[in-house]
C-alpha positions in Angstrom: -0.6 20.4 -66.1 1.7 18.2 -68.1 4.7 20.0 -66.8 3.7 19.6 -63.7 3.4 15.7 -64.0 6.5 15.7 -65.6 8.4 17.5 -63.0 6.7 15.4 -60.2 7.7 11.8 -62.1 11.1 13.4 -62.0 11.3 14.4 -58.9 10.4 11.1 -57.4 12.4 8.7 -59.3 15.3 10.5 -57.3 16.1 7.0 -54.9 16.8 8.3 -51.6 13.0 10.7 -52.5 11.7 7.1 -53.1 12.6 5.1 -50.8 12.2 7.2 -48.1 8.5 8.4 -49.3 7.9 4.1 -49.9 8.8 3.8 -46.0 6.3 6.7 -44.9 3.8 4.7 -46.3 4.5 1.5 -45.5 5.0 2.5 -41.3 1.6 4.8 -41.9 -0.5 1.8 -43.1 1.0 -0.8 -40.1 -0.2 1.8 -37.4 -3.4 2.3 -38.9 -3.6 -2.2 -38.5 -2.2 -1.4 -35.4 -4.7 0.8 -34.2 -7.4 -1.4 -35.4 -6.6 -4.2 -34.2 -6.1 -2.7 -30.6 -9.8 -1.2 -30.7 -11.5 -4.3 -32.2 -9.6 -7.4 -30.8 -10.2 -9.0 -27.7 -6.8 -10.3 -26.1 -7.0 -13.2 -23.4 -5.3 -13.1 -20.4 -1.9 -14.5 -21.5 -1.0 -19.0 -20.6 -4.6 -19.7 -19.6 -5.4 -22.9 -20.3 -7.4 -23.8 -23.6 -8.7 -26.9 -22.1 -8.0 -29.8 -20.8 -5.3 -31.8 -23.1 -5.0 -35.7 -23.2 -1.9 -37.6 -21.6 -1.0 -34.6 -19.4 -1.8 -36.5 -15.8 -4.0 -35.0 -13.0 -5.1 -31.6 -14.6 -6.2 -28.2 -12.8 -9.6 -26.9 -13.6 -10.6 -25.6 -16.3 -12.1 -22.1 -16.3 -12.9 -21.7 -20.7 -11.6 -18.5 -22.2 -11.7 -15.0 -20.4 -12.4 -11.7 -22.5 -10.6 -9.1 -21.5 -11.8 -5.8 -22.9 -9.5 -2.7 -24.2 -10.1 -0.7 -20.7 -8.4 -2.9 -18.6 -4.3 -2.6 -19.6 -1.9 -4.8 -17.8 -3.9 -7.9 -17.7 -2.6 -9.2 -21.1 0.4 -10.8 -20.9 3.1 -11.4 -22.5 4.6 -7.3 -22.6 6.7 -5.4 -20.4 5.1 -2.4 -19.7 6.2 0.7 -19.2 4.8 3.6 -17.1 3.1 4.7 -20.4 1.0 1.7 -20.1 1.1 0.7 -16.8 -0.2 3.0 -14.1 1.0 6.7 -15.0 -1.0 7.1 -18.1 -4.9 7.5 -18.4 -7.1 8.0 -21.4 -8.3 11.4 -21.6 -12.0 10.8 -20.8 -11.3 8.7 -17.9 -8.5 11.6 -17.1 -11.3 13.8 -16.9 -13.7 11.3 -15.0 -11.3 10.5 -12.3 -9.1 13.7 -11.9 -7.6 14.9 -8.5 -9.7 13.6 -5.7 -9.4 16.9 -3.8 -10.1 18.6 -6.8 -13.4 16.6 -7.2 -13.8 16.6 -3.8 -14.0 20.5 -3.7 -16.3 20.8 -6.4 -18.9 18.4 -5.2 -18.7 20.4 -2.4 -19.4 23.8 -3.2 -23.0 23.7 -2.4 -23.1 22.5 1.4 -21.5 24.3 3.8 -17.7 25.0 4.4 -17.9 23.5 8.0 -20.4 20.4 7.4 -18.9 19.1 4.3 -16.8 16.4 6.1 -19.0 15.3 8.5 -19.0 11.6 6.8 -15.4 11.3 8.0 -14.8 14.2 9.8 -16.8 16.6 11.9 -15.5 19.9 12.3 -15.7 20.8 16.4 -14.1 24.7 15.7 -11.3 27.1 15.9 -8.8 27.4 19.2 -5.9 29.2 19.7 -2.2 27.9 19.2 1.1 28.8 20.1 4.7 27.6 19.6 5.2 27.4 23.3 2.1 25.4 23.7 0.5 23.8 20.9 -2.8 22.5 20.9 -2.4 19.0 19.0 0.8 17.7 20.6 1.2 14.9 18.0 3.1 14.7 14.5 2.9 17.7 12.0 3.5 18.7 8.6 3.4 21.6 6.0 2.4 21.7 2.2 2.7 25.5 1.2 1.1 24.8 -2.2 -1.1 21.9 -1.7 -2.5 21.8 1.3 -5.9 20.5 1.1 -8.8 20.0 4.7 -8.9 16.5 3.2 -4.9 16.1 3.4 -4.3 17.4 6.8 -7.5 15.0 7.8 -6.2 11.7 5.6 -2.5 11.7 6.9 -3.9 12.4 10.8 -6.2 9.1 10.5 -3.4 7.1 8.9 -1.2 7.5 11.9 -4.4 6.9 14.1 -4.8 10.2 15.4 -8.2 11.1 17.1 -7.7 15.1 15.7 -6.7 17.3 12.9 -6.5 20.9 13.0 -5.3 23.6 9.7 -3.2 26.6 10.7 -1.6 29.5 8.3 -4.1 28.1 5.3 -0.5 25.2 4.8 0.0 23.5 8.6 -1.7 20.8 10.1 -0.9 19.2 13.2 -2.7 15.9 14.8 -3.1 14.9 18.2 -5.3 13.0 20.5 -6.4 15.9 23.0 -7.3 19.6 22.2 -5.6 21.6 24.9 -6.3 24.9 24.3 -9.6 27.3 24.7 -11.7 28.7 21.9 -11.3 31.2 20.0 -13.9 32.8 17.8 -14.7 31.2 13.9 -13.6 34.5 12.0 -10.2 34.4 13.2 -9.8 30.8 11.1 -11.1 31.6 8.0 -7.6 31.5 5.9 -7.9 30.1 2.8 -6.5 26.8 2.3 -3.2 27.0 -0.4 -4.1 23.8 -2.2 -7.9 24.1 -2.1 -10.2 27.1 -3.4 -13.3 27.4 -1.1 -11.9 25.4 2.2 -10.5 27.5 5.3 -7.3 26.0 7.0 -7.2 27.9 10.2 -5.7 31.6 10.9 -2.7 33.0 12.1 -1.6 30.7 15.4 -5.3 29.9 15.1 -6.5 25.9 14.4 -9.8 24.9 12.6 -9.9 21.2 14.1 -11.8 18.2 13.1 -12.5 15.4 15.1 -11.7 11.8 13.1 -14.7 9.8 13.0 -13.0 7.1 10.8 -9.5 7.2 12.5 -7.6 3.8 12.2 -8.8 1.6 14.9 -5.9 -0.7 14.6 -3.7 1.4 16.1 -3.9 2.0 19.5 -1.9 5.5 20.6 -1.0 7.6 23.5 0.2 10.7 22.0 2.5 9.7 19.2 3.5 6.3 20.8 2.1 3.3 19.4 0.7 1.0 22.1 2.2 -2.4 21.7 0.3 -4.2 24.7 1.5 -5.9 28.2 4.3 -8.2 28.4 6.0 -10.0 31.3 9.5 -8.7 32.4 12.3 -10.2 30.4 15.2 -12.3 32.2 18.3 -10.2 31.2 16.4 -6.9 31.2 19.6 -4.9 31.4 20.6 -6.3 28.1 16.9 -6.7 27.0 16.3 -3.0 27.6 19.8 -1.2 28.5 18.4 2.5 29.4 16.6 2.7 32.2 15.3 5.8 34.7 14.1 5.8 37.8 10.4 8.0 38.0 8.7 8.4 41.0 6.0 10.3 39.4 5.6 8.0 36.6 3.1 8.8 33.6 3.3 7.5 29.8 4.2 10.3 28.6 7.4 10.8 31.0 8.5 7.5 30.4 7.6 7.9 26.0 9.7 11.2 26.5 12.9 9.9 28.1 13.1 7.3 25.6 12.3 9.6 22.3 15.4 11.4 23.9 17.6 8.6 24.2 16.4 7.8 20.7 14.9 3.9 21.3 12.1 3.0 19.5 11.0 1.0 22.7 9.4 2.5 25.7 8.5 0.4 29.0 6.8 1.5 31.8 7.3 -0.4 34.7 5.5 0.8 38.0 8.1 3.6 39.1 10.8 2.9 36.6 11.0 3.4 32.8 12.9 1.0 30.8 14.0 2.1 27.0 15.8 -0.5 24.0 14.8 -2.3 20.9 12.9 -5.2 19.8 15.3 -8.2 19.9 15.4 -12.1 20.5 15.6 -11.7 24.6 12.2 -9.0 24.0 10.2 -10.4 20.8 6.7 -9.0 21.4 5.3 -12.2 20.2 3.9 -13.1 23.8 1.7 -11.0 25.1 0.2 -11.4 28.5 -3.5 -10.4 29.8 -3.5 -6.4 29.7 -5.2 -6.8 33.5 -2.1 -7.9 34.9 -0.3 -4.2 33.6 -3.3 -2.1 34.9 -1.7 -0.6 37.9 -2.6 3.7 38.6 0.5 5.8 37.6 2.4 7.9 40.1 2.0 11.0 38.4 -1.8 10.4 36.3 -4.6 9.0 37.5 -6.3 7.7 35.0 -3.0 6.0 33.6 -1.4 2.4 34.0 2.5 2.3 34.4 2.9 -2.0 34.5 4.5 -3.3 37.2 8.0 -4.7 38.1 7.4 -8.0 36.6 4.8 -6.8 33.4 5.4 -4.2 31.3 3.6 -1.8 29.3 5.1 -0.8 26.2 4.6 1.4 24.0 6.8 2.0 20.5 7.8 5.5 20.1 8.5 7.4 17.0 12.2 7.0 16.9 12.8 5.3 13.5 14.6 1.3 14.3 17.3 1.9 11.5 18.8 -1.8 11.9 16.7 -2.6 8.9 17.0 0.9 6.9 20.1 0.2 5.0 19.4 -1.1 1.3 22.2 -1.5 -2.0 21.9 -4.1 -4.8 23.1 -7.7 -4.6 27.3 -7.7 -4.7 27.6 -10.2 -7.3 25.1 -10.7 -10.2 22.5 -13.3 -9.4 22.3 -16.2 -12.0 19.0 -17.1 -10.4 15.9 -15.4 -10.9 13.2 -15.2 -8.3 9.6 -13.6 -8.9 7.7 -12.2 -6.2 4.0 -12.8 -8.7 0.9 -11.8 -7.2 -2.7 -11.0 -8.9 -2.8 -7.2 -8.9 -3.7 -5.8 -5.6 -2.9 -8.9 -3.3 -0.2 -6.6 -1.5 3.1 -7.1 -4.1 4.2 -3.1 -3.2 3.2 -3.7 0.4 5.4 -7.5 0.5 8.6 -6.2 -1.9 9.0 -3.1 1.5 8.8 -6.2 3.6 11.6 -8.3 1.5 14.1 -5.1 1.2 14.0 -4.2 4.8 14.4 -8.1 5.8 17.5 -8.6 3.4 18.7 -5.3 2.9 18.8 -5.9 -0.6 16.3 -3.5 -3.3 13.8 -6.1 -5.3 13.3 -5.4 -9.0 10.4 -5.0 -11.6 8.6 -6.7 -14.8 7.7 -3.5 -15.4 8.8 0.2 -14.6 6.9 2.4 -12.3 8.1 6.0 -11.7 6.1 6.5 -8.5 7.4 3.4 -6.8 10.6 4.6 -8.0 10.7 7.7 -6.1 9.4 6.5 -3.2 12.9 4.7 -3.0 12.4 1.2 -4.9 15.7 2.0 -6.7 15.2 -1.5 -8.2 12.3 -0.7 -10.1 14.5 1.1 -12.9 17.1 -2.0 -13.4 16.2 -4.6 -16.2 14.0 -7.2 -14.4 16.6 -9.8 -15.7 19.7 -7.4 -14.6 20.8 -9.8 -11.8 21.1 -7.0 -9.0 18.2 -7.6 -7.4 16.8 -10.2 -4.7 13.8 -10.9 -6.8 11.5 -9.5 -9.4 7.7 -8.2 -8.9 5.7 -9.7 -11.6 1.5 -9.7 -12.5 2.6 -12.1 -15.3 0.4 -15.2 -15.5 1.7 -16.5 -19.2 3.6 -19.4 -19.8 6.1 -18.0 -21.2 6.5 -15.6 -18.8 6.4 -17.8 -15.7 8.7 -20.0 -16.9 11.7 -17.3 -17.3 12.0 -17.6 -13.3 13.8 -20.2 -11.5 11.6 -19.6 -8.5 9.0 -17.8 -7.2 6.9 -16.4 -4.3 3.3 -16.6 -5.0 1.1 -14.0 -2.9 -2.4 -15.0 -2.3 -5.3 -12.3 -1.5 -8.9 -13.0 -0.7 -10.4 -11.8 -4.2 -13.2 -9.5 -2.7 -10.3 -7.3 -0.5 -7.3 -7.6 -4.1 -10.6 -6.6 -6.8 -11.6 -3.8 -4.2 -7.6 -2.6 -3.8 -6.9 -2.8 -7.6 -9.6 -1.0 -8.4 -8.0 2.0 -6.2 -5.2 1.8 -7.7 -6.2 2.0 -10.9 -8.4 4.6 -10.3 -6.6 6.8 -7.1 -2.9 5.3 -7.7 -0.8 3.4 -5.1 -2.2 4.7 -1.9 -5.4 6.5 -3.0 -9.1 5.9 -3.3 -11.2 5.4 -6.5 -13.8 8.1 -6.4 -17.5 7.3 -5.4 -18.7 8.1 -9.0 -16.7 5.1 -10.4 -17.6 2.5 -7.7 -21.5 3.5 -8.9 -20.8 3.6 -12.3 -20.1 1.1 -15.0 -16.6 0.8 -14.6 -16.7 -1.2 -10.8 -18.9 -3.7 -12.7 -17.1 -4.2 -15.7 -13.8 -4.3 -13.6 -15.2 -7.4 -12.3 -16.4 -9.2 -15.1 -12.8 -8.8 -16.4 -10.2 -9.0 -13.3 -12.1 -11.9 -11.1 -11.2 -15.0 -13.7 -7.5 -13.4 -13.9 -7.6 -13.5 -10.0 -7.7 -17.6 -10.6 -6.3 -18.2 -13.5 -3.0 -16.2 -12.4 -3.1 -18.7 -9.2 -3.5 -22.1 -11.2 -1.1 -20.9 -14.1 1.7 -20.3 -11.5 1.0 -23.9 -10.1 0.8 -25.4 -13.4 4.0 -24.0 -14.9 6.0 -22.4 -12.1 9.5 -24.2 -10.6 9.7 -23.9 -6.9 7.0 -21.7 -5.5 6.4 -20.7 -2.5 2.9 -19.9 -1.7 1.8 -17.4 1.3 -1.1 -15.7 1.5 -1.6 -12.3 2.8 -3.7 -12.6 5.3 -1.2 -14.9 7.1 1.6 -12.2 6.2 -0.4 -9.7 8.1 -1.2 -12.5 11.3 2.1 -13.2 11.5 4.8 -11.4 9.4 7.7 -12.8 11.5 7.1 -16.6 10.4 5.7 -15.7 6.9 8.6 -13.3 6.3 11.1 -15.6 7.4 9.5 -18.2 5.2 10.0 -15.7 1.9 13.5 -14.6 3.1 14.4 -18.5 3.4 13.6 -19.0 -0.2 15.6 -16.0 -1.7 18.7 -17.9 -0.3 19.4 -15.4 2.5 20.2 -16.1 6.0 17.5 -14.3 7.8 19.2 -12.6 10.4 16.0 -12.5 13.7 16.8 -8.8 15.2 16.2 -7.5 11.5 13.2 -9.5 10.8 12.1 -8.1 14.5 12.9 -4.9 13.2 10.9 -5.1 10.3 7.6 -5.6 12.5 8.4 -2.3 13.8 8.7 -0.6 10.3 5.7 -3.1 8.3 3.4 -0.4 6.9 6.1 1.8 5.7 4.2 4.5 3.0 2.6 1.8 1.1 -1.0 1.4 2.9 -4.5 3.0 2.4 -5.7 5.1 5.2 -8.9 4.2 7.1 -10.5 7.1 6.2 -12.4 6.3 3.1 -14.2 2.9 3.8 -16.6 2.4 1.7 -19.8 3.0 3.2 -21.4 -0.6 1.3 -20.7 -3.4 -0.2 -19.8 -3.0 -3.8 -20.1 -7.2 -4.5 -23.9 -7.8 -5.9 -25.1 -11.3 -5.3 -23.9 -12.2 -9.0 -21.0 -11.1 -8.3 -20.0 -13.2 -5.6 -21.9 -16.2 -7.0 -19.0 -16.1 -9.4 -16.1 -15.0 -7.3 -17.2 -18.3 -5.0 -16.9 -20.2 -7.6 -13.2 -19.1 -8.6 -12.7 -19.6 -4.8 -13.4 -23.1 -5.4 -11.3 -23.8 -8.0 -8.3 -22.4 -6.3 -8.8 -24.2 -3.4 -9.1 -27.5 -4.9 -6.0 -26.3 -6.8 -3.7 -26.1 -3.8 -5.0 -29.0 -2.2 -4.1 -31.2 -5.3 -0.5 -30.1 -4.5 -0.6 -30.8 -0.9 -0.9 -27.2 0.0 -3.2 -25.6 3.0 -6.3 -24.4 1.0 -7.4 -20.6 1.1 -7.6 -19.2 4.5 -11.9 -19.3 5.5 -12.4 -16.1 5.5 -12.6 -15.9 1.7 -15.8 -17.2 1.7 -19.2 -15.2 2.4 -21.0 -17.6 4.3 
């Protein structure tokens, strides 16, 4: 034993031995403070205000200290996170809480029956044929040979507003607004779907086809055109609309047809002639007349109105408007910095699309987000403080933080609909769904307890401490995104260019919106709950008023 200890005293008064074993220590006993620290503190949401301080003038509210607990990353200030921390990563419990939703889905599933299971948002009406030559849902299509899932084919139909979905080969699904086809019989569509065990996706040139209960109602279609209403002729029409065709046997299809060919994204039917161009400052949009003075029977369909020589119907086909598609970083490095800030959930993905197709210029990020990234937010991976983009997202609501920016583009979002999107995202990422089990369980009300103070405090802090804001809400983006987005674009010292911003209109939703297929079926607010959210309503209302600003829109309040 004594040689031993001698040996050992030895072998570590060797210095590099020492040192090196001194530092293993030392960086093992500061993550162990780390760790604690991290599962016992209580971090505040970072700049709120402590109180009200003497000699400071006319003061916002006060709304006291907020607890944050440890399940609710992001909301402490002050960090930049990265995708580790921000929305990539998820503890391993709540990993295997949430899961894939069409994993979940599946499994809750397995004890009702293969064709009743959607009947909440989807009823399944049964199998036709299909042919190449003559399909049977004439609208858009897609194929996923490994993931194809009922609840996919279903989802991506009712997002474009399609009234149909039908499965084919187990991996195809194809929307559309008629079935046109006969019946064939339920055997011949049992092919298993490749993304989901248990769930048939049609057969060979055979469709399983669900009728959307739930489809977006927003969108009004004919086929694949989007109906954009009835508008009176314009006065240069040749210019307005420079491809025109004579059709005696007019329908809307024809006319949608022709201008899909000629590749305009703008289709006008006109009694017996169709008119084709794009949306431009001689053909806004932005006045539309009574839909009665359009509804004149088409030549060549009955039960069809074609417009008339001096009102036009017009519908938007699904030729892509690439005026506003190109996007590069800023020439010259900006010395400015601008922050698009928003509570989490008040539409900061949805408003940054906006911003780069308006400017053609990519927007940066606080933090970095790998998804957003390779949905083609190049911007996302530059420093936020790199200079090359036209402004930075930011959920910051510090001091601190705020006051790194020169300026800054406050988004606005009735609590109840930015808790309720958060809370997806969090839970079903950017454009997904949290899962029923979370909105009944503990998580939806502790989410609240935590996030609807921040949802104020991130307003008045930006007011307090911010330099030149701009504040729009998104409800008034979504009224009128010509005037709001020519409002942002004004303050990011670009010269908004009309026939882009009219562009824009066309392109608004890009792949950054919720489908209407999984409304929730109640309301998730108790009456505690919006006792309290009234009363940060309140607060922020006052708050904008002091500053001589239009108050929140009235449809944030419950009355």
């Amino acid at each position: 034993m004594a040689k031993f200890l001698v040996k050992f005293q030895r072998y570590f008064r060797r210095r590099p031995v020492r040192f090196f074993t001194l530092l293993a220590l030392y960086l093992a006993a500061g993550s162990l403070v780390f760790l604690h620290a991290g599962f016992t503190g209580e971090p505040r949401v970072a700049g709120s205000p402590r109180g009200p301080a003497a000699g400071e003038g006319r003061e916002l509210p006060y709304l006291g200290v907020m607890q944050l607990s440890r399940g609710f990353p992001g909301a402490a200030g002050g960090r930049r996170r990265g995708p580790w921390f921000k929305s990539t990563a998820k503890e391993p419990a709540e990993r295997s809480k949430a899961g894939d939703y069409g994993a979940a889905r599946s499994r809750l599933l397995k004890g009702r029956s293969g064709r009743e299971k959607d009947e909440d948002r989807a009823k399944y009406i049964g199998c036709y044929v299909d042919s190449t030559r003559r399909r049977t849902l004439r609208g858009v299509s897609f194929l996923d040979y490994k993931k194809m899932t009922v609840f996919r084919c279903q989802d991506n139909c009712a997002e474009r507003g399609y009234l149909y979905a039908g499965l084919e080969f187990g991996a195809e699904c194809y929307c559309g607004h008629k079935v046109q086809a006969p019946n064939a019989s339920e055997p011949e569509c049992n092919m298993p779907c490749k993304g989901e065990r248990g769930s048939t996706c049609g057969g060979a040139n055979r469709l399983s086809i669900y009728r959307l209960e739930l489809a977006q109602e927003s969108a009004r279609r004919h086929g694949s055109a989007v109906f954009r209403g009835c508008f009176r002729r314009p006065d240069n029409v040749s210019i307005a609309l420079p491809a025109s065709q004579p059709m005696p046997n007019m329908s809307v299809d024809k006319c949608v047809d022709f201008c899909t060919e000629k590749e305009y994204p703008l289709s006008a039917l006109a009694g017996t002639a169709c008119l084709c161009g794009f949306p431009t400052t001689l053909f806004t949009l932005h006045e539309r007349e009574d839909e009665q003075l359009c509804a004149q029977r088409c030549p060549g369909e009955e039960f069809e109105s074609c417009g008339t020589s001096e009102f036009l119907l017009v519908y938007q086909t699904q030729v892509q408007d690439n005026r506003c598609m190109d996007r590069r970083f800023l020439p010259t490095r900006s010395k400015q910095l601008v922050a698009l800030a928003s509570f989490p959930g008040a539409g900061n993905t949805w408003a940054r699309h906006l911003i780069e197709l308006a400017t053609g210029f990519y927007t940066g990020s606080y933090y970095f987000d790998g998804s957003l990234y390779n949905k083609g937010f190049k911007g996302e991976r530059d420093h936020w403080r790199s200079g090359r983009t036209i402004c930075i997202k930011t959920h910051e609501s510090g001091q601190k933080e705020i006051e790194s920016f020169d300026s800054a583009i406050l988004l606005i979002r009735n609590p109840y609909k930015a808790l309720m999107a958060e809370f997806n995202r969090k839970y079903g990422g950017h454009i997904g769904f949290a899962a029923h089990a979370h909105w009944k369980g503990k998580e939806w009300p502790e989410f609240v307890a935590n996030y609807a103070p921040w949802w104020a405090t991130h307003t008045l802090d930006w007011l307090r401490y911010g330099r030149k804001v701009l504040v729009v809400h998104f409800e008034d983006l979504k009224r009128d995104l010509f005037a709001q987005l020519k409002r942002m674009v004004g303050l990011l010292g670009i010269a908004a260019c009309e026939d882009r911003l009219l562009c824009v209109e066309g392109q608004k939703d890009g792949n950054f919106k919720r489908s209407g297929l999984r409304k929730l079926e109640y309301d998730p607010y108790t009456p505690e709950m919006r006792k309290m959210i009234s009363g940060y309503i309140k607060t922020v209302d006052a708050a904008l008023k002091l500053r001589n600003l239009s108050g929140v829109p009235e449809d944030y309040y419950p009355r």
